[in-house]
MIMAR-297655 format. One record per residue (C-alpha): y, z, x; residue in three letters. Coordinates in steps of 0.25 Angstrom, whole numbers, always signed. Layout:
<pts>
+-------+-------+-------+--------+
:     Y :     Z :     X : residu :
+-------+-------+-------+--------+
:     Y :     Z :     X :    Ala :
...
+-------+-------+-------+--------+
</pts>
This chain:
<pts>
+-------+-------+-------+--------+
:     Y :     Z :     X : residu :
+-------+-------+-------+--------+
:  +103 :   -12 :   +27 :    Unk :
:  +102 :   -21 :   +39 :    Unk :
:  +117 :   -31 :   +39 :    Unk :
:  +108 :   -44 :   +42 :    Unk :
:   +97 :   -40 :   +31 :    Unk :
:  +109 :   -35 :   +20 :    Unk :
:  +112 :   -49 :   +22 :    Unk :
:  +101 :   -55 :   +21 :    Unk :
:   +98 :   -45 :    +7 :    Unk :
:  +112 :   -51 :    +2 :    Unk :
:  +111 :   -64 :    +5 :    Unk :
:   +94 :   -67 :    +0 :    Unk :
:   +91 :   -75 :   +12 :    Unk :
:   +81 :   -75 :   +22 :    Unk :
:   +82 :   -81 :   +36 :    Unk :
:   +69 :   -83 :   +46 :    Unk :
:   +66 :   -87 :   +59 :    Unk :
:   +53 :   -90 :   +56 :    Unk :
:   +47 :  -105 :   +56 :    Unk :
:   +41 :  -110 :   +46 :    Unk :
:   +28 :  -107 :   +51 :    Unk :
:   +31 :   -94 :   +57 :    Unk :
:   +36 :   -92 :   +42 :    Unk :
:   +23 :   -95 :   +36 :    Unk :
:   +14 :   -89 :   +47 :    Unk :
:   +23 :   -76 :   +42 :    Unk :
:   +21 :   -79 :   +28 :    Unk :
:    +5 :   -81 :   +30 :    Unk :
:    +3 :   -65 :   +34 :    Unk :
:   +12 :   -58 :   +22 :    Unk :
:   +26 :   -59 :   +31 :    Unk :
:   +37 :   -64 :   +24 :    Unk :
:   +52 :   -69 :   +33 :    Unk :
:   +62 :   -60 :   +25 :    Unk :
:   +73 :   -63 :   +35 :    Unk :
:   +77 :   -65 :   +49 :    Unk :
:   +81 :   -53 :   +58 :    Unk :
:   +88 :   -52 :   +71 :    Unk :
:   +92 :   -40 :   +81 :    Unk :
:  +102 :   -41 :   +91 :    Unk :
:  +110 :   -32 :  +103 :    Unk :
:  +119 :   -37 :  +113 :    Unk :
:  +117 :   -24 :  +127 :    Unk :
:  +121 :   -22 :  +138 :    Unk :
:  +110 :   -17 :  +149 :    Unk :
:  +112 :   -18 :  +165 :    Unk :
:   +97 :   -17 :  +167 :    Unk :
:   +90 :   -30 :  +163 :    Unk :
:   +76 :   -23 :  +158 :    Unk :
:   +83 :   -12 :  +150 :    Unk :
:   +93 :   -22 :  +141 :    Unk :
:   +81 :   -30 :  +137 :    Unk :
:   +74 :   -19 :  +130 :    Unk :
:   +85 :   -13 :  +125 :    Unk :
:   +91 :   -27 :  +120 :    Unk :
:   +77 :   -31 :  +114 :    Unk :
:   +74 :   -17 :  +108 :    Unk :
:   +87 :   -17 :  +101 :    Unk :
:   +86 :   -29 :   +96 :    Unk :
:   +73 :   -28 :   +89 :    Unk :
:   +76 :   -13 :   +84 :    Unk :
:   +88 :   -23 :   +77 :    Unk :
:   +80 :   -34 :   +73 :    Unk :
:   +69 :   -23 :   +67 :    Unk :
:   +81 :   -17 :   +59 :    Unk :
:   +83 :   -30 :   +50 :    Unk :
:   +70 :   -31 :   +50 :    Unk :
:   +69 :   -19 :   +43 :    Unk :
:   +81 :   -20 :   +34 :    Unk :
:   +75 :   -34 :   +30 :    Unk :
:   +61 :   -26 :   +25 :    Unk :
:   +54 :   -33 :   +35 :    Unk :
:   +39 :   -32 :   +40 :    Unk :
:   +40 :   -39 :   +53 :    Unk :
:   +49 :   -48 :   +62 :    Unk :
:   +43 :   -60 :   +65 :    Unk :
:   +46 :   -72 :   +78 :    Unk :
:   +59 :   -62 :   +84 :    Unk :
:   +65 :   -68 :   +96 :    Unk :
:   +72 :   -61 :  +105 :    Unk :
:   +82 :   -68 :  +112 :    Unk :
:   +91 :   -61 :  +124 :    Unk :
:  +105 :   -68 :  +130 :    Unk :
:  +114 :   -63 :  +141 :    Unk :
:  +127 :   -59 :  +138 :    Unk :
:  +131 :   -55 :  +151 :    Unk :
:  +123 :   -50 :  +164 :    Unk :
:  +121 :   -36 :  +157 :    Unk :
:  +123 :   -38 :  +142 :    Unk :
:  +112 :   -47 :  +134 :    Unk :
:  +112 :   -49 :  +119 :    Unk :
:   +97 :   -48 :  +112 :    Unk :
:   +93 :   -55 :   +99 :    Unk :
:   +80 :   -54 :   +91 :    Unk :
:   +77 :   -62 :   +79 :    Unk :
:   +66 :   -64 :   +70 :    Unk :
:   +60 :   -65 :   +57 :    Unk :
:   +57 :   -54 :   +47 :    Unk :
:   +46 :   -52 :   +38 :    Unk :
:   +40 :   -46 :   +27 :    Unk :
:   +25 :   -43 :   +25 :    Unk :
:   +22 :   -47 :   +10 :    Unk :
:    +7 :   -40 :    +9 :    Unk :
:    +1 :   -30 :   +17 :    Unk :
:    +8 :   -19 :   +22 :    Unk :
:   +21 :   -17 :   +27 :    Unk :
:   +24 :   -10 :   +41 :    Unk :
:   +33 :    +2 :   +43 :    Unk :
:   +42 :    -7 :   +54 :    Unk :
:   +44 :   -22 :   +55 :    Unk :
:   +36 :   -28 :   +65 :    Unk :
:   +42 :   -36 :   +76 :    Unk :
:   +35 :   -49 :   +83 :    Unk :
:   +41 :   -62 :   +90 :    Unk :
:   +29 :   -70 :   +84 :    Unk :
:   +30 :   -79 :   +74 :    Unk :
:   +25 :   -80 :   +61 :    Unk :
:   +11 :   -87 :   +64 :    Unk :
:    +9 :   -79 :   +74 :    Unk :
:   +11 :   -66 :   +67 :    Unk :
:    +2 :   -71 :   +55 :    Unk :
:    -9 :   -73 :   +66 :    Unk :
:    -8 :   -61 :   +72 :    Unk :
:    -9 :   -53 :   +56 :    Unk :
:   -21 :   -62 :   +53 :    Unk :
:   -27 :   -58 :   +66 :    Unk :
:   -25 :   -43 :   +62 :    Unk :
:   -13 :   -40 :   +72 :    Unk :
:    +2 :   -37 :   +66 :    Unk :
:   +15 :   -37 :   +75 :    Unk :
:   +20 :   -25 :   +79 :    Unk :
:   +33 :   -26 :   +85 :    Unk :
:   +40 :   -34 :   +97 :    Unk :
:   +37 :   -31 :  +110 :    Unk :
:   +46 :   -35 :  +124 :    Unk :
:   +42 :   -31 :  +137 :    Unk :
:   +54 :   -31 :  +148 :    Unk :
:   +53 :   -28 :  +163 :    Unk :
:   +62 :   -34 :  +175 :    Unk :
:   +62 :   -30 :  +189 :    Unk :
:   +70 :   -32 :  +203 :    Unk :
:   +65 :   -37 :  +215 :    Unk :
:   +69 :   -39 :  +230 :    Unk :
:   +63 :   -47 :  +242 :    Unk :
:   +73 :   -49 :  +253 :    Unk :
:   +61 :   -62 :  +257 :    Unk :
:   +63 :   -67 :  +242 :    Unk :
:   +71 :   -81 :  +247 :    Unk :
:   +61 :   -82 :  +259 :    Unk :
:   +51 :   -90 :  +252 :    Unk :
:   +55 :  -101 :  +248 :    Unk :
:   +41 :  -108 :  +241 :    Unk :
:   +33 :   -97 :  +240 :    Unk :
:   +30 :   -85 :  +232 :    Unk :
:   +41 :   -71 :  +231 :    Unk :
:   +32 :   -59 :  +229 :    Unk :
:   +42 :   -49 :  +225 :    Unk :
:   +49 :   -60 :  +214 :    Unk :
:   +34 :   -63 :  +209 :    Unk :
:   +30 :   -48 :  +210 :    Unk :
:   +43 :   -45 :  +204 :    Unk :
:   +41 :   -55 :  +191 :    Unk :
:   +25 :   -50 :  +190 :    Unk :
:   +31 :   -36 :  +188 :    Unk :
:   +40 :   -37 :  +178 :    Unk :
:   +32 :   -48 :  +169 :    Unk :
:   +21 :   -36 :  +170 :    Unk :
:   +32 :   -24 :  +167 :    Unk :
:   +37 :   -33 :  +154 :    Unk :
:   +22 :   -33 :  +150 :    Unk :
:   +19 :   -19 :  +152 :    Unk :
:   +32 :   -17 :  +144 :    Unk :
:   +26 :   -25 :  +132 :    Unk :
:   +15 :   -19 :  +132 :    Unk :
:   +18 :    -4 :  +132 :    Unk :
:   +30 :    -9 :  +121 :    Unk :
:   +16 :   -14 :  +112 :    Unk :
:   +10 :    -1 :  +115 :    Unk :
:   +22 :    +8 :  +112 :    Unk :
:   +24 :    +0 :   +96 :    Unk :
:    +8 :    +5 :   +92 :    Unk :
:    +3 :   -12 :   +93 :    Unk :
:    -9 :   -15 :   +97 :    Unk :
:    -6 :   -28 :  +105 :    Unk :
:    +5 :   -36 :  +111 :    Unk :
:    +7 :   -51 :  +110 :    Unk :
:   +16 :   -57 :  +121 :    Unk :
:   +26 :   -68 :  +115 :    Unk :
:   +34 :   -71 :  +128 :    Unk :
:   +37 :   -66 :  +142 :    Unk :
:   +48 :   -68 :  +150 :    Unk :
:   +52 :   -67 :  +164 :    Unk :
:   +67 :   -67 :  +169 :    Unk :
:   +70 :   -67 :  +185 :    Unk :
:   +83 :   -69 :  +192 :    Unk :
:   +86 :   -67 :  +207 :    Unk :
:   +93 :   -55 :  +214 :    Unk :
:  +102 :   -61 :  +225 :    Unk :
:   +92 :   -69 :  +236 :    Unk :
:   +82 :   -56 :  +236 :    Unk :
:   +81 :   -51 :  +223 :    Unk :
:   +75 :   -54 :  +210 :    Unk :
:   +76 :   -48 :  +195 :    Unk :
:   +65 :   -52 :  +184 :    Unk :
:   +65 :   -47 :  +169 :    Unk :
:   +51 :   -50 :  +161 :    Unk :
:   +48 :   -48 :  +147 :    Unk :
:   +37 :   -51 :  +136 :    Unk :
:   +39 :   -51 :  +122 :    Unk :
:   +29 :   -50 :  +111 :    Unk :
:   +23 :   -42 :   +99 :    Unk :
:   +16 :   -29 :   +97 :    Unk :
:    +3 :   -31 :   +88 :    Unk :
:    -4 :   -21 :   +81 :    Unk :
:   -20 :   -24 :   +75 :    Unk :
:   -21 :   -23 :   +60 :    Unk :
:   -32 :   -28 :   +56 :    Unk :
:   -43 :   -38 :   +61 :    Unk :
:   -41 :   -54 :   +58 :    Unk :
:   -45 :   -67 :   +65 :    Unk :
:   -38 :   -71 :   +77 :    Unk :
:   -25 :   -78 :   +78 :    Unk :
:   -29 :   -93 :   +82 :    Unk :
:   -17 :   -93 :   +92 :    Unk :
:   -18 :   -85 :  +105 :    Unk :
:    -6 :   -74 :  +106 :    Unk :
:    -7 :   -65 :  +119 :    Unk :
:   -12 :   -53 :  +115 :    Unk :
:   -10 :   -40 :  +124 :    Unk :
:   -19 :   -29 :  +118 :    Unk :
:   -18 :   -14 :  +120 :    Unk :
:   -30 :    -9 :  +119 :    Unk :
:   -37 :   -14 :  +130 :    Unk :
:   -45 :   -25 :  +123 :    Unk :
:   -46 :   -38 :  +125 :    Unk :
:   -37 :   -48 :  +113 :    Unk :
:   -47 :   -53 :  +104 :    Unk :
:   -52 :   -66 :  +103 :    Unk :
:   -41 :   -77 :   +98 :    Unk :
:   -30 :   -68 :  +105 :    Unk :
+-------+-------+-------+--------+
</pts>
């Protein structure tokens, strides 16, 4: 067993991160907070784009594992959260809230998602069910030896440099979607991270985060809008 969740067995106590109405939104669709999970791993990578996958990967796989030795269902609202220790070595923390489904049937693996419980209990009541969640990373270098030249005007190779790597985190996303079996993506967050390179030179780093969906079943739609990024081709239903 799990340390964090032989604890938790020893001791009888519970801990959430959910609010009160994420808790209930939860509680509304069959999924029961049974304890609060976290993974973790400090790395060391000299190439920005690389540490961040492997620095988010490991840390779910982590947070999945006490998820499983908790008997969850799912891992709802995990927030990842990533600070510098030094130029090279970051340390990566995810946290959320596990659950357990109380009716209906029970998945083979815990699902993974960074919305909360209200959002998740539309999503079930519209027929979709998380999946797992999904980052997108991509960073590029860019030099223009005119770059200080313009003062008050617009740098094409900074602006063609930050259009390329918010598309390539995008892609990313995406083909991460396709690759877990889902049907759909919901985009959470982007971000977008640039910094100079001497006077000519510029570095950017993007990424979007958010949760493979899979359809289940049919339903009404959610009455909040979530953006919606089908795979299939077809337009996002009405409501979406």
């Amino acid at each position: 067993m799990h340390p964090r969740a032989g604890r938790y067995t020893a001791s009888g106590l519970r801990t959430s991160l959910l609010s009160v109405p994420g808790t209930v939104g939860a509680e509304a669709v069959g999924l029961r907070p049974i304890g609060e999970v976290m993974g973790c791993v400090v790395s060391r990578h000299e190439d920005v784009t690389s540490g961040l996958r492997h620095g988010y990967a490991t840390a779910l796989d982590r947070l999945r594992e006490e998820a499983v030795a908790l008997g969850a269902d799912g891992v709802l609202s995990i927030a990842c959260t990533v600070t510098r220790a030094s130029k090279a070595v970051h340390e990566f923390v995810v946290l959320g809230t596990a659950v357990r489904a109380v009716r209906g049937v029970r998945g083979v693996r815990p699902f993974t998602t960074g919305l909360s419980g209200p959002d998740v209990a539309k999503l079930v009541l519209a027929g979709w069910i998380p999946v797992t969640l999904a980052i997108g990373i991509a960073s590029a270098t860019a030099y223009d030896i005119a770059m200080t030249d313009r003062p008050g005007t617009e740098a094409p190779v900074p602006t063609s440099l930050v259009t390329r790597v918010r598309a390539g985190a995008r892609a990313e996303f995406l083909e991460s979607v396709r690759e877990s079996g889902a049907d759909g993506g919901l985009v959470s967050s982007t971000t977008l991270r640039a910094w100079a390179l001497g006077h000519t030179g510029a570095t950017a780093v993007a990424s979007v985060f958010g949760t493979a969906v899979a359809r289940f079943g049919e339903g009404p739609a959610p009455t909040a809008a979530l953006p919606v990024l089908p795979l299939d081709g077809k337009p996002p239903r009405a409501g979406w």
